[in-house]
Structures are given as C-alpha cells and as structure tokens.
N, C-alpha and C positions, 0 to 999 in steps of 0.2 A: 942767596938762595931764596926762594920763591916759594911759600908754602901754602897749598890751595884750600880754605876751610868752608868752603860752601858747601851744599850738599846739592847733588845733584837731582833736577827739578822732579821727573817723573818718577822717582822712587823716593820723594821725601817724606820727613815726615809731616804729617798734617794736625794743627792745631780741633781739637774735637772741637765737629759741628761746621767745620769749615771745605768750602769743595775740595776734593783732589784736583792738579791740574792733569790737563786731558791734550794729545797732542790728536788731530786729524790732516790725514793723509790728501793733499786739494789736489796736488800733482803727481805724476809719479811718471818717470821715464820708464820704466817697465811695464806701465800702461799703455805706453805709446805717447803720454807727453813729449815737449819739447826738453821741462826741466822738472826736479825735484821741487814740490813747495810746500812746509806744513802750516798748520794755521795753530793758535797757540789758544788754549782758555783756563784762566788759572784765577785764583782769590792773591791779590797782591800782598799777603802776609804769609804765603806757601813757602817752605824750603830756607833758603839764607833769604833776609830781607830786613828792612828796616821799618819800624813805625814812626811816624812824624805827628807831631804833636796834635793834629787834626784827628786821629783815631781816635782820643779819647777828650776833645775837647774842641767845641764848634768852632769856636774863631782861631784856634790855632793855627799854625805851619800847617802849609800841605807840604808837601815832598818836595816839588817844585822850590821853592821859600826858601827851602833851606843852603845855609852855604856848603859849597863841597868840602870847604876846610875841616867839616865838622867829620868826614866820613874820612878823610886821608891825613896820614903823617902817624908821629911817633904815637905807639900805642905798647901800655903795659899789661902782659896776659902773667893772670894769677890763679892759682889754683886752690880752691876752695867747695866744702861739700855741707850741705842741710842749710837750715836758714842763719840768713847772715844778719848780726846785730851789727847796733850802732858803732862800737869797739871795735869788730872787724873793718866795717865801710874805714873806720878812720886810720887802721892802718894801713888798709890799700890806698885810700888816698897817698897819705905818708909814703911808701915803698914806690908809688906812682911818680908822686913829685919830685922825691931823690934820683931816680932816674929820668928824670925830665919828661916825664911821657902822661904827664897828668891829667890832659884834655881829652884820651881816649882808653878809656879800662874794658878790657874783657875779661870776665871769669867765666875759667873753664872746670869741670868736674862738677859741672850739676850745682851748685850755688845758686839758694834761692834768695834773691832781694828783699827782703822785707820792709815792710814801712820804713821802722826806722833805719834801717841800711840807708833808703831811697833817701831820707831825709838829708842827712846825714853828705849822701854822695851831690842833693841839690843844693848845696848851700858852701859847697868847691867849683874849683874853676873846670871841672868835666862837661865836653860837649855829649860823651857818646860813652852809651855802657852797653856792654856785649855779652852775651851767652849763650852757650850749650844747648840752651832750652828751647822748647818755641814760644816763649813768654818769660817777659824777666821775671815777673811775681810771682809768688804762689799760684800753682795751678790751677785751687779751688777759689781763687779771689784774686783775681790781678788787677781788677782795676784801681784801687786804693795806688799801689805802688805805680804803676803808669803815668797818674793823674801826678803826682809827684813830683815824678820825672819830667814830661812832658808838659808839664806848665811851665818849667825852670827852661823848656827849649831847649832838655838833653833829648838826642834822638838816643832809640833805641835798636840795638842789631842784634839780632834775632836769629836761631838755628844755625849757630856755626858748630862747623866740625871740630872739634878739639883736639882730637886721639893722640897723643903722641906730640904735644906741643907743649912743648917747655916753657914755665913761668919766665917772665923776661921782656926784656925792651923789645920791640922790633918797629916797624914800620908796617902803616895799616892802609890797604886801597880796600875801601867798601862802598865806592861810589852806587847811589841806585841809578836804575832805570828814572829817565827824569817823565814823569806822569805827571803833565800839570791835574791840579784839584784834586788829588789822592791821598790816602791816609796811612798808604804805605807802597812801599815798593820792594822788588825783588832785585838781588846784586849780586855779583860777583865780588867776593868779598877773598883776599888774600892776603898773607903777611910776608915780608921779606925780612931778613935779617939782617943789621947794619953792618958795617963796618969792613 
C-alpha cells in the first residue's frame, strides 16, 4: 500500500517570512491556445522538501551531491510530542535499528529536535530525519539543530503529512527535484508498506 505524506504545494504551509508558491496561467486552451502551460514560482523549502546541507552551511551539500540512497528505502516513522531529549533520540535510534530501518527516522506528532536530540541522532548511522514540521528544530531557533545535523550530511525532510500513520517500519521514496546548487528542494515524498 502506497501512503501519500506530502502536502500539496499551493495550499501548503509556509515556513514565516518565506514566499508562498504562486502558480501562473502562460497557456490556456480556453483562450484559444494550442495547449494548457503553467509556469511554477516557489521558495525550495515550500510544502514537503528537503534541506541539504548547503542551507545552513557554505561548503556543504547541495541537493544535487547528495546520494539518492539517502532519501529511499527502509524508514522508521515514530510518534513523539514537545521537545525531544537525548534519552529519547536514543531510543528511537534503538526501536529504529531493531527494525532495521535505522538510516531513515521520521517523527511524526509535532516532535521537536532539540540540540541534544540532534546530537545524539548525529553521531548514529542515520542519513535522514523527517517531520511534521516545516523545520526540524525549535521554531524560535532552528539553526543550532540544523547546523548539527547537516554537518554530519544528515539530510533533512521537512512538512510531511503525518495524519493517520502509524509508528512502524515501512519504506521511504522522498527523492527531491534534482536542482543543481540548491540548499533545498521540494519532493514527493511517500511511504509504502512492506511485506
């Protein structure tokens, strides 16, 4: 089964201070074009996306750089609420790696990272930490926990949908748009259920 947790682009939500995306009408057959075409203008951290290590650090990863292994395969979604201590990171890791799915964690239910959560999840074998949120860290202060993550060359995935998704193993496609020199990119981002 196929479970869709992006959200959909023109109604997402938007990280404060950052553009909404905007779609414009170039074509239209009921104009009397030939064909339908829209033209697309968005902030590449809008809606479901990923940040690569370059948003918060110059010589890092661009989006491009990164491998795609890091955004597909098994992934363990946990469900967790307020900020998350060291204690906790380590037994998601733990619950992560017993089901084998250790290289990609998502928490779902508003789970916020905190330093040492981040620390903690950078110094395991995790490529990729996911959330609910449109920022893994603290809302009033994310870049401590970014800077964390993304120097260890964990990517981040950002504004998924959660509602209704059960803690567990599954399998993760969150490939991005490949954007050479970008600091992030927007994805379709879905889980399937093994077995």
């Amino acid at each position: 089964m196929l479970i869709d947790i992006s959200q959909e682009v023109f109604s997402c939500a938007v990280y404060p201070g950052d553009p909404s995306p905007k779609r414009t009408v170039a074509r239209s057959i009921t104009e009397g074009d030939m064909y339908n075409l829209s033209e697309l203008s968005m902030c590449v951290h809008n809606g479901t996306h990923i940040d690569s290590p370059f948003h918060f650090i110059n010589d890092g990863r661009t989006v491009e750089q990164i491998p795609l292994e890091s955004f597909v395969g098994p992934c363990y979604v946990c469900r967790r609420t307020g900020d998350l201590s060291a204690a906790d990171a380590e037994q998601i890791v733990s619950e992560a790696d017993k089901l084998g799915a250790g290289e990609r964690i998502i928490i779902a239910g508003r789970g916020v990272v905190t330093a040492e959560a981040a620390a903690v999840f950078a110094e395991s074998e995790v490529r990729l930490i996911g959330t609910d949120s449109q920022s893994v860290g603290p809302a009033d202060a994310p870049m401590k926990v970014h800077i964390i993550l993304l120097s260890k060359d964990i990517v981040l995935l950002e504004g998924l949908q959660l509602d209704g998704v059960e803690g567990g193993r599954y399998f993760l496609s969150a490939a991005p748009l490949k954007l050479a020199g970008c600091d992030g990119a927007p994805c379709r981002a879905y889980l399937m259920t093994e077995g």
